[in-house]
N, C-alpha and C positions, 0 to 999 in steps of 0.2 A: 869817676869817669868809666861807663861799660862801653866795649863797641862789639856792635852786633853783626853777625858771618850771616851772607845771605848763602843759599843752599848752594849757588854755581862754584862761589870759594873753595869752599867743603870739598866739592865734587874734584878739584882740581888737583885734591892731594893723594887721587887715587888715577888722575888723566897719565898715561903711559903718553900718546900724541903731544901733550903739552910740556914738555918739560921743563922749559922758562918761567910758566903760571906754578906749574907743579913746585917747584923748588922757592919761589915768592910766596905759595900760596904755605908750606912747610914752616916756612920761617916766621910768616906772620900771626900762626896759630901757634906754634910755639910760644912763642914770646908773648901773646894777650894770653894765652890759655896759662902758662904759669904765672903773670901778673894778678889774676883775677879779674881780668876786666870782660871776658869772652863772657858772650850772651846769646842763644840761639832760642828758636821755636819750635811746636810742634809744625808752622809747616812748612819748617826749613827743612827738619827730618825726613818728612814724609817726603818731600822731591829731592830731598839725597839718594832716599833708598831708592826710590825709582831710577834716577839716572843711573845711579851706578851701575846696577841691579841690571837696566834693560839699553841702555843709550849710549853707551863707551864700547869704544871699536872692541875693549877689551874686558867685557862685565863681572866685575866681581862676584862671587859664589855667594848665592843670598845669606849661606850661612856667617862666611867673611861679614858681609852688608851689616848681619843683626849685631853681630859681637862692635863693631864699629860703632852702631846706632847705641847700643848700651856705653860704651865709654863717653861719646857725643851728651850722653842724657846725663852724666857725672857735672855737667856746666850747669850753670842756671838755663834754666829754658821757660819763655815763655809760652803757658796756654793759651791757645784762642779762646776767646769765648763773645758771645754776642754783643757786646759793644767793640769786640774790635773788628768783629764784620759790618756792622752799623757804622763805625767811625771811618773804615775802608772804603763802605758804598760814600759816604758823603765827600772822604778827600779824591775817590774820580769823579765825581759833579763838578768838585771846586778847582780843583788841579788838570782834570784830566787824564790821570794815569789809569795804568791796566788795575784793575782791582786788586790782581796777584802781589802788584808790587805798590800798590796803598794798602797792602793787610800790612806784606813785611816794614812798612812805612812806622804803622800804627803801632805793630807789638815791638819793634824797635823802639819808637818814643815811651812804651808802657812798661816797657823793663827799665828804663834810666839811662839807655845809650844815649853818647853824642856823636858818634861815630856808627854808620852802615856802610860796611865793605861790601860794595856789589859791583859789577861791571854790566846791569841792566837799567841804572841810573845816569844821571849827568852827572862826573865826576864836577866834585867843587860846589857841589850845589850846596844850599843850607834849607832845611822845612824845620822850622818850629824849634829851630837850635839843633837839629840833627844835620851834620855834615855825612854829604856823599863822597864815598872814597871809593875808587876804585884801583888796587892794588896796582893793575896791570896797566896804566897810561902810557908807562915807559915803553911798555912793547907791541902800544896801537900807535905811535908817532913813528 
């Protein structure tokens, strides 16, 4: 069993404003990342280093960002590549979703996750035997 960290999780283990997400989101990477079950992508990466980088009240020093991104890249990570933008464009036809988050759909199911920790999903949901989790439920009710 992998589960796969979409970029926002990531992002929250550097969020100073969050610190409810921030301390849930510590513990949850903790624990898959020494199980071996932690699985990320190229562009879960890629909108890490942006957020952090340009979109937190409190921007991490790009240089902090890379050293991060290289521990981040020590996990399995999925590449993109053209059938999972292909497979992306057809599950928004079929589903509806933003393309963004029928890629992380796609290279989540293409790595062997059954678990996607997102909070841009319906938590609870299931596609194709992949369940949506999102960590933070407890502290949107």
């Amino acid at each position: 069993m992998r589960s796969f960290f979409d970029a926002n999780i990531l992002v929250y283990l550097f969020d100073l404003d969050a610190p409810d997400k921030k301390e849930m989101s510590r513990s949850l990477f903790a624990s898959e990342a020494q199980s071996g079950r932690m699985i990320i992508s190229t562009q879960v990466l890629q909108e890490w280093y942006v957020t952090v980088t340009r979109q937190l009240a409190e921007p991490l020093p790009a240089k902090d960002a890379e050293q991060t991104l290289r521990h981040f890249a020590t996990f399995p990570v999925v590449r993109i590549d053209i059938e999972h933008v292909l497979g992306a464009a057809n599950r928004c036809q079929i589903l509806g979703f933003s393309f963004w988050d029928a890629l992380i759909i796609e290279t989540a199911l293409s790595g062997g996750s059954s678990i996607l920790y997102t909070e841009d999903l319906q938590h609870g949901q299931v596609i194709d035997g992949l369940k949506i989790v999102n960590p933070y439920v407890e502290f949107s009710t």
